[in-house]
TIVEXZA-942212 format. One record per atom (N, C-alpha, C, CB): residue number from 1; residue in three letters; chain; atom name; x, y, z. Coordinates in Angstrom, 2 decimals, m for minus. Glycine has a CB too. Layout:
// TIVEXZA-942212
    nr   rest   kette   atom         x         y         z
   NUM    ALA       A     CA         X         Y         Z
...
//
This chain:
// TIVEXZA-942212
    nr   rest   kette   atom         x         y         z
     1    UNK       A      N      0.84     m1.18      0.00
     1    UNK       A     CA      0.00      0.00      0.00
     1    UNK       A      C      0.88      1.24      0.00
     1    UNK       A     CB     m0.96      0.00      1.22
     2    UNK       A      N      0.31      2.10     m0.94
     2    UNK       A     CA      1.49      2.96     m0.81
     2    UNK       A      C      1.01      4.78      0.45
     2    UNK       A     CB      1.91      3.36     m2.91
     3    UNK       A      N      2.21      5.08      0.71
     3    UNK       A     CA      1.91      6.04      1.96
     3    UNK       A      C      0.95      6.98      0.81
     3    UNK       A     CB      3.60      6.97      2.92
     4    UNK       A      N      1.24      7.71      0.14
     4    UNK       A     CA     m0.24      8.24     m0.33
     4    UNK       A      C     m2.02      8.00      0.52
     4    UNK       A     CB     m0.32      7.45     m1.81
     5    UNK       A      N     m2.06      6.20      0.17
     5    UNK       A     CA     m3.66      5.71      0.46
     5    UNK       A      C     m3.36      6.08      2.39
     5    UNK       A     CB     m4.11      3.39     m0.16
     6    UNK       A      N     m2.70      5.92      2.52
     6    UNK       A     CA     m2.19      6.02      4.11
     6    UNK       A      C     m2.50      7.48      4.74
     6    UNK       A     CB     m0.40      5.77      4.21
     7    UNK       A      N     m1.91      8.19      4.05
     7    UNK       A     CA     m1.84      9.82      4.11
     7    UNK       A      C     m3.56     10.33      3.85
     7    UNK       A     CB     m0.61     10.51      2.63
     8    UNK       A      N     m3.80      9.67      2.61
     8    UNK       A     CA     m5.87     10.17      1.95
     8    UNK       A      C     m6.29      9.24      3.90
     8    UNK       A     CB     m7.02      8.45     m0.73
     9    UNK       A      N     m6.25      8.45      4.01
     9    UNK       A     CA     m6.73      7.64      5.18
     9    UNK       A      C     m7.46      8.52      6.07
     9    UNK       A     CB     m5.58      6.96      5.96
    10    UNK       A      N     m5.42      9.12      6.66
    10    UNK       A     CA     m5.48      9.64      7.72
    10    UNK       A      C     m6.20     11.03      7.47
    10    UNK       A     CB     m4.18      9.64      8.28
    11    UNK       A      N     m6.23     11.86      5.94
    11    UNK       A     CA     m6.75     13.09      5.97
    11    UNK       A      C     m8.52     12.95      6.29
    11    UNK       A     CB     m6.33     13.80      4.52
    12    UNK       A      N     m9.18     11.37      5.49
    12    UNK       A     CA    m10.87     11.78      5.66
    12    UNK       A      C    m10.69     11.27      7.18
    12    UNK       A     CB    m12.36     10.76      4.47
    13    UNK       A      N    m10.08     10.89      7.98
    13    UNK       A     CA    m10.61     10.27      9.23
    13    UNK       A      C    m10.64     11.68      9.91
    13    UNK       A     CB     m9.64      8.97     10.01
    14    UNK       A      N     m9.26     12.09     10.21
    14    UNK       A     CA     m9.37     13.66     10.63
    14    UNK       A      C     m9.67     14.90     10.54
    14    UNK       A     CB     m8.89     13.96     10.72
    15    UNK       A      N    m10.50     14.46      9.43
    15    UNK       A     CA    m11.47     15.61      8.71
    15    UNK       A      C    m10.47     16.59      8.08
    15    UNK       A     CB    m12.56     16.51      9.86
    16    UNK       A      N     m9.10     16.47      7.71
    16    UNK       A     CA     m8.62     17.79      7.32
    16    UNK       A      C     m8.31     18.53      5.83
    16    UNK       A     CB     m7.53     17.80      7.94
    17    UNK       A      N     m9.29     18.96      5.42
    17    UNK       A     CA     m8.83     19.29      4.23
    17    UNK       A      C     m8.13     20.35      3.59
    17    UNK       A     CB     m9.56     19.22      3.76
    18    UNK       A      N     m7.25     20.87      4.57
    18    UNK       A     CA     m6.04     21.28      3.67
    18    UNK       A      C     m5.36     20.25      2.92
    18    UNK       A     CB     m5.00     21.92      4.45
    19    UNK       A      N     m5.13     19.00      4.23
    19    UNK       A     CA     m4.37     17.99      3.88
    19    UNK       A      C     m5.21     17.23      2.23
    19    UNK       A     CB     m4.30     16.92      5.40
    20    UNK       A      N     m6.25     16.97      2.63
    20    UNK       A     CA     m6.84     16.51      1.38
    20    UNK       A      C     m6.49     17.16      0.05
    20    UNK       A     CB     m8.20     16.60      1.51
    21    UNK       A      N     m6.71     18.59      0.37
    21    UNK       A     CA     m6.34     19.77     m0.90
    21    UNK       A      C     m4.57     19.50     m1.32
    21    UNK       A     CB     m6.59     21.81     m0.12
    22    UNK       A      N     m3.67     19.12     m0.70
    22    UNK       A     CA     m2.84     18.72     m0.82
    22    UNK       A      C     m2.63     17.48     m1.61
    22    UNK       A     CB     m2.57     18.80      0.09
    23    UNK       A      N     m3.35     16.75     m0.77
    23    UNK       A     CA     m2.74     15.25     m1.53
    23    UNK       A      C     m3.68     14.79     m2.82
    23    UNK       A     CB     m2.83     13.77     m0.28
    24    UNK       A      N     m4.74     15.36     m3.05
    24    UNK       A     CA     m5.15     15.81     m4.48
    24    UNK       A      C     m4.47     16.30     m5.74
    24    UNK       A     CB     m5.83     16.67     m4.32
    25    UNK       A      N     m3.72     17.50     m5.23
    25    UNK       A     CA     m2.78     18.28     m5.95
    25    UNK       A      C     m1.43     16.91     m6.48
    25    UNK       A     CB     m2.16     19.75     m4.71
    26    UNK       A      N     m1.13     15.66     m5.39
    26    UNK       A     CA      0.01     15.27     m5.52
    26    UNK       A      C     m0.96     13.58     m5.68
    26    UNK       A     CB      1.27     15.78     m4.16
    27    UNK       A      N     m1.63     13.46     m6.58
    27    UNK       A     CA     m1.66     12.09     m6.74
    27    UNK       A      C     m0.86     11.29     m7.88
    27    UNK       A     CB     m2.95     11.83     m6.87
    28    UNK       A      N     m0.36      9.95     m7.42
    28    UNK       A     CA      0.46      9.12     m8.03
    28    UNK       A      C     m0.32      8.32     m8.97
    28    UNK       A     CB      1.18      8.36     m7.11
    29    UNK       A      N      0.84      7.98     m9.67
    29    UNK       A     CA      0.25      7.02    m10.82
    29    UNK       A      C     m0.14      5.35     m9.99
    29    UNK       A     CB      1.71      6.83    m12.27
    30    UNK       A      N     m0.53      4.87     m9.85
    30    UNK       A     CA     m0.91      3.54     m8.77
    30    UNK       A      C     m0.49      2.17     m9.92
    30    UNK       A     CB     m3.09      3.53     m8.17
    31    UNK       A      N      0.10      1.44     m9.47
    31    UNK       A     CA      0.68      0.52     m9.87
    31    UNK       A      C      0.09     m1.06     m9.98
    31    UNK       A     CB      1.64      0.69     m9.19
    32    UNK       A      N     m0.95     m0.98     m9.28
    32    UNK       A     CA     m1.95     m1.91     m9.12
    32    UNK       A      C     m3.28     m1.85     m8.92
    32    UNK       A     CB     m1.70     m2.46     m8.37
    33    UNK       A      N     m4.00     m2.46     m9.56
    33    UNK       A     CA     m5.39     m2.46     m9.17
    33    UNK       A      C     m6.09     m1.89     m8.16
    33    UNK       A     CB     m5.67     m3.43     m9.04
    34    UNK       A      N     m5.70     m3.01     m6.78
    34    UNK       A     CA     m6.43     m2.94     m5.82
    34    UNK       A      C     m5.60     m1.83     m5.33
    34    UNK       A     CB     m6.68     m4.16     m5.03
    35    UNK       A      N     m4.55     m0.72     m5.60
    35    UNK       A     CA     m4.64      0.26     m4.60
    35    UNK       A      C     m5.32      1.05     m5.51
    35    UNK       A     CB     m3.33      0.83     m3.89
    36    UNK       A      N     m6.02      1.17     m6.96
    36    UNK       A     CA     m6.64      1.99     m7.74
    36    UNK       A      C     m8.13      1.80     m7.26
    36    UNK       A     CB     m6.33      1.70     m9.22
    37    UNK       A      N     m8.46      0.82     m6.57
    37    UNK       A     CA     m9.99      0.60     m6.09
    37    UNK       A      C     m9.61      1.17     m5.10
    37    UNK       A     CB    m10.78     m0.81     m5.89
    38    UNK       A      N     m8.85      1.02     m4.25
    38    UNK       A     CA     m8.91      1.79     m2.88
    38    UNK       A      C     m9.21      2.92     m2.85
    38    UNK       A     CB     m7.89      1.86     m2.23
    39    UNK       A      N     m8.15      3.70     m3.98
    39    UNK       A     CA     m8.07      5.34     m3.71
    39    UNK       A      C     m9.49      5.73     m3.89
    39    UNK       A     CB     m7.03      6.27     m4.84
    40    UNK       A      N     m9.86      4.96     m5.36
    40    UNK       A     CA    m11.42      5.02     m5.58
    40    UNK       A      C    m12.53      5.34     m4.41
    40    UNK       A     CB    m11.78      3.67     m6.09
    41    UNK       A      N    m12.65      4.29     m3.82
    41    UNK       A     CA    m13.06      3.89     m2.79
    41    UNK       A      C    m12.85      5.32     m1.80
    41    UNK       A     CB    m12.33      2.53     m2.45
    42    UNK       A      N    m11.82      5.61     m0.97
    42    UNK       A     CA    m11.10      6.54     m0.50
    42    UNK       A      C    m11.57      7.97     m0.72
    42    UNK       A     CB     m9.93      6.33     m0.98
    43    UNK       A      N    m11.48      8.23     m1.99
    43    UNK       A     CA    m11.65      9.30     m2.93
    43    UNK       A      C    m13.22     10.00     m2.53
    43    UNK       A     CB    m11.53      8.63     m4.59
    44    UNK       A      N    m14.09      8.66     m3.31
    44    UNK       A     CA    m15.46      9.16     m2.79
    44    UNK       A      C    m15.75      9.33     m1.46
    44    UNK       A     CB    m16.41      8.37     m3.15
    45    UNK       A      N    m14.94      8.65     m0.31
    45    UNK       A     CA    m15.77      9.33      0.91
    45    UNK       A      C    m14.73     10.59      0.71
    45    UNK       A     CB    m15.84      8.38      2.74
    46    UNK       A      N    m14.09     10.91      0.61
    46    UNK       A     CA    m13.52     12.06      0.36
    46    UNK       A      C    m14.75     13.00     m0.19
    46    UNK       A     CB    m12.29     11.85     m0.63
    47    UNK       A      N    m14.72     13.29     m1.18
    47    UNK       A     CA    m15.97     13.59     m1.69
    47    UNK       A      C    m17.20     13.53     m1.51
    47    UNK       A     CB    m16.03     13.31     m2.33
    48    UNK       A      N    m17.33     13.10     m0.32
    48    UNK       A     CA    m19.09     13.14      0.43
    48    UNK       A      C    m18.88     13.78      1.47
    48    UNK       A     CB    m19.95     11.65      0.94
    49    UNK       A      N    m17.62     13.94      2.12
    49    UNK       A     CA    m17.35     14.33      3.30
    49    UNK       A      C    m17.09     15.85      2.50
    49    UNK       A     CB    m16.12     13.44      4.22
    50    UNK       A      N    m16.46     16.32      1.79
    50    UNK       A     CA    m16.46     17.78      1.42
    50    UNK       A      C    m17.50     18.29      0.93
    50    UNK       A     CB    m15.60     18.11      0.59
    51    UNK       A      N    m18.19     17.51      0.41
    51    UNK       A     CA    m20.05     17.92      0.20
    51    UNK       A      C    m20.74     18.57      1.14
    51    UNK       A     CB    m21.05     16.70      0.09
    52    UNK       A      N    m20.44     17.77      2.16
    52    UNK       A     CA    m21.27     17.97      3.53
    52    UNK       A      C    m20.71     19.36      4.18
    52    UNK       A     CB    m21.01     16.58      4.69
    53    UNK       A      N    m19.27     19.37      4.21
    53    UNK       A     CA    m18.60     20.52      5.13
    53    UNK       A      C    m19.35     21.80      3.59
    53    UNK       A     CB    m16.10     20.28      5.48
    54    UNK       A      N    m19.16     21.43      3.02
    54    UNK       A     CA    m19.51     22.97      1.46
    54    UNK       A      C    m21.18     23.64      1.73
    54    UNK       A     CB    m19.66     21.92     m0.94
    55    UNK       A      N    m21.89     21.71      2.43
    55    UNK       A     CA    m23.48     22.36      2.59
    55    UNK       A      C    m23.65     22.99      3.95
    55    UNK       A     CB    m24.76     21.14      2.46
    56    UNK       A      N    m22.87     22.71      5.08
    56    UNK       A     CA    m22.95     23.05      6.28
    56    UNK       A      C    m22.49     24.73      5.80
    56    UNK       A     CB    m21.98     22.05      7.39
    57    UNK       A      N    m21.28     25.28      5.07
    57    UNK       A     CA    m20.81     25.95      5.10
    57    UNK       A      C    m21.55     27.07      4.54
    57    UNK       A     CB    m19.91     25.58      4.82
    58    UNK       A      N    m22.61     26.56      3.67
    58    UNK       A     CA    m23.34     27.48      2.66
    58    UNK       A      C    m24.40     27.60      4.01
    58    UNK       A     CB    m23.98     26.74      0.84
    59    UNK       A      N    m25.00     26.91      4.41
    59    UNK       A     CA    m26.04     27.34      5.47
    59    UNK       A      C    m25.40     28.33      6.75
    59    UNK       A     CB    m26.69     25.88      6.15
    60    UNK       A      N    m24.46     28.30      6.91
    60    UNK       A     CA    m23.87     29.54      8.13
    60    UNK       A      C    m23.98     30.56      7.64
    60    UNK       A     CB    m22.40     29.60      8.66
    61    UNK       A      N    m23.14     30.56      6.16
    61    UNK       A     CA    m23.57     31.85      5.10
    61    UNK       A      C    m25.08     32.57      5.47
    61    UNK       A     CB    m23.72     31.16      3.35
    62    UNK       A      N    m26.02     31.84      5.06
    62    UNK       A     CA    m27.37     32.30      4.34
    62    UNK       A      C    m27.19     33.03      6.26
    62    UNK       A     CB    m29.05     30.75      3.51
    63    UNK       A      N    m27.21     31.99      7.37
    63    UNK       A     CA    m27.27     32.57      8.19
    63    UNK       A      C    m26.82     33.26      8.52
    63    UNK       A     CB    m27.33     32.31      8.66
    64    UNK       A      N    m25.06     33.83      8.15
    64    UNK       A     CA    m24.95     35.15      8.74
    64    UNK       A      C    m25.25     36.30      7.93
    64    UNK       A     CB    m23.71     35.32      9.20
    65    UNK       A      N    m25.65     35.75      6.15
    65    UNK       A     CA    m25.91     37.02      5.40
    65    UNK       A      C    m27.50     37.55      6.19
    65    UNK       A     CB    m26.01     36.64      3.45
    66    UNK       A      N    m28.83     36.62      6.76
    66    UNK       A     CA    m29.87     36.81      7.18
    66    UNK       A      C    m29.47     38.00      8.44
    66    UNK       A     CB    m30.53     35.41      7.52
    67    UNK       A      N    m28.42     37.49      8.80
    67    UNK       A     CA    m28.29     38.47     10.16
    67    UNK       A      C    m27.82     39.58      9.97
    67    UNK       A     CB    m27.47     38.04     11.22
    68    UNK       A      N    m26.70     39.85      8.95
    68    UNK       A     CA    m26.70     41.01      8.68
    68    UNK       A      C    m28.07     41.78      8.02
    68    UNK       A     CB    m25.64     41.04      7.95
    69    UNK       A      N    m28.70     41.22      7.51
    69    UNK       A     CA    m29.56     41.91      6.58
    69    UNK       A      C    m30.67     42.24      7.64
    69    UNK       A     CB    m30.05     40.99      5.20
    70    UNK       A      N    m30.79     41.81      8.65
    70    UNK       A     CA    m31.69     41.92     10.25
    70    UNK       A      C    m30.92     43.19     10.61
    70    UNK       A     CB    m31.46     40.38     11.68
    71    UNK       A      N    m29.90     43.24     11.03
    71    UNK       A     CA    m29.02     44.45     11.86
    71    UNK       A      C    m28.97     45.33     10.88
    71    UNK       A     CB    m27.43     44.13     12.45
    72    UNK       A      N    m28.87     45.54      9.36
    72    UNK       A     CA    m28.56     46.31      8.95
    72    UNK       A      C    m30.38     47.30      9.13
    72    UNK       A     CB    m27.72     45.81      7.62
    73    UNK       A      N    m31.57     46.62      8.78
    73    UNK       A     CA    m32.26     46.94      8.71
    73    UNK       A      C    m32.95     47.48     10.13
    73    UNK       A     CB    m32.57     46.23      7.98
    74    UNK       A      N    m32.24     46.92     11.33
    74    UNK       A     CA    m33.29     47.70     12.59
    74    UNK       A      C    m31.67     48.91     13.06
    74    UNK       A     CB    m34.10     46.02     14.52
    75    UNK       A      N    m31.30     49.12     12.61
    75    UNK       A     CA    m29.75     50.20     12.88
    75    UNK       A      C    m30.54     51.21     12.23
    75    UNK       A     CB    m27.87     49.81     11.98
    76    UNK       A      N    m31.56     51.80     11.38
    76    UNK       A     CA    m31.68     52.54     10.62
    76    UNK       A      C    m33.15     53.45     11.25
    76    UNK       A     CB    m31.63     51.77      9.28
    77    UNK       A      N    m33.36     52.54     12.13
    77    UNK       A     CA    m34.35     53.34     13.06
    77    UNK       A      C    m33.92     54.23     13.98
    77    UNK       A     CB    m35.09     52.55     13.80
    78    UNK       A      N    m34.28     55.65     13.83
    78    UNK       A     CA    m33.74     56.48     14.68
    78    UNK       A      C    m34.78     56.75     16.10
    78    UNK       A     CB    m33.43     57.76     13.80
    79    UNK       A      N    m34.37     56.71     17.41
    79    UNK       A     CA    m35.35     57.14     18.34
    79    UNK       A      C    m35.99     58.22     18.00
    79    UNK       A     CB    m34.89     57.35     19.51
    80    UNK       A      N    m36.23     59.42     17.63
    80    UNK       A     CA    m37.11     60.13     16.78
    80    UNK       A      C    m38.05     60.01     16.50
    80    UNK       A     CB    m36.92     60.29     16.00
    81    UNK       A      N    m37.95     58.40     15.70
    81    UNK       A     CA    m38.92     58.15     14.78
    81    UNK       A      C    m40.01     57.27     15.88
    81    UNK       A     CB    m38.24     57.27     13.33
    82    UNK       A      N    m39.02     56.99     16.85
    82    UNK       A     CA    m40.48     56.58     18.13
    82    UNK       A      C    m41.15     57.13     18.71
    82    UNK       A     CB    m40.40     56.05     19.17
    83    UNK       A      N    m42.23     57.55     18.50
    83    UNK       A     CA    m42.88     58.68     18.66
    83    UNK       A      C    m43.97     58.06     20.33
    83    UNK       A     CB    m43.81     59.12     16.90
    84    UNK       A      N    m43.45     58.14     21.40
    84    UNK       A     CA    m43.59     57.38     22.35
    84    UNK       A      C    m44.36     58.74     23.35
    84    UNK       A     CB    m42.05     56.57     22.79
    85    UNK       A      N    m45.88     58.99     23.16
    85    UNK       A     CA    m46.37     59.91     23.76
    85    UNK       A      C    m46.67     58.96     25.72
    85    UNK       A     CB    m47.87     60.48     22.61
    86    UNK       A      N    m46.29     59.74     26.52
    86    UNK       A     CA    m46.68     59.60     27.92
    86    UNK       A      C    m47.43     60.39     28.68
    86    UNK       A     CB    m45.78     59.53     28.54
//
């Protein structure tokens, strides 16, 4: 097995994808089959697992663009405009 499938291993277990973005950039020519099913293999949870972090990532978005678009819109009320008779 070559340290490559070792290295992809250790990057989806530890979730890290710089490392992934890395060892993408540096894949080998594979010399056998079964480490070409592996990476395969490998590859796609690779690729389900960056799916997931891209959809989590797009939903914080919407949520922090919602929040700005909340703050931007109650900042624009001036006390003035509360016309608060006692």
């Amino acid at each position: 097995m070559s340290p490559w499938l070792n290295d992809l291993k250790k990057a989806i277990i530890l979730q890290d994808i710089q490392k992934l973005d890395s060892l993408l950039d540096q894949t080998p020519k594979f010399t056998s089959i079964l480490d070409m099913e592996e990476a395969a293999y490998l590859l796609l949870n690779a690729k389900t697992f960056l799916e997931s972090e891209r959809s989590s990532t797009l939903h914080s978005l919407s949520q922090l663009k919602n929040t700005i678009d909340f703050l931007k819109a109650t900042e624009n009320i001036s006390a003035s405009s509360i016309n608060l008779k006692l």
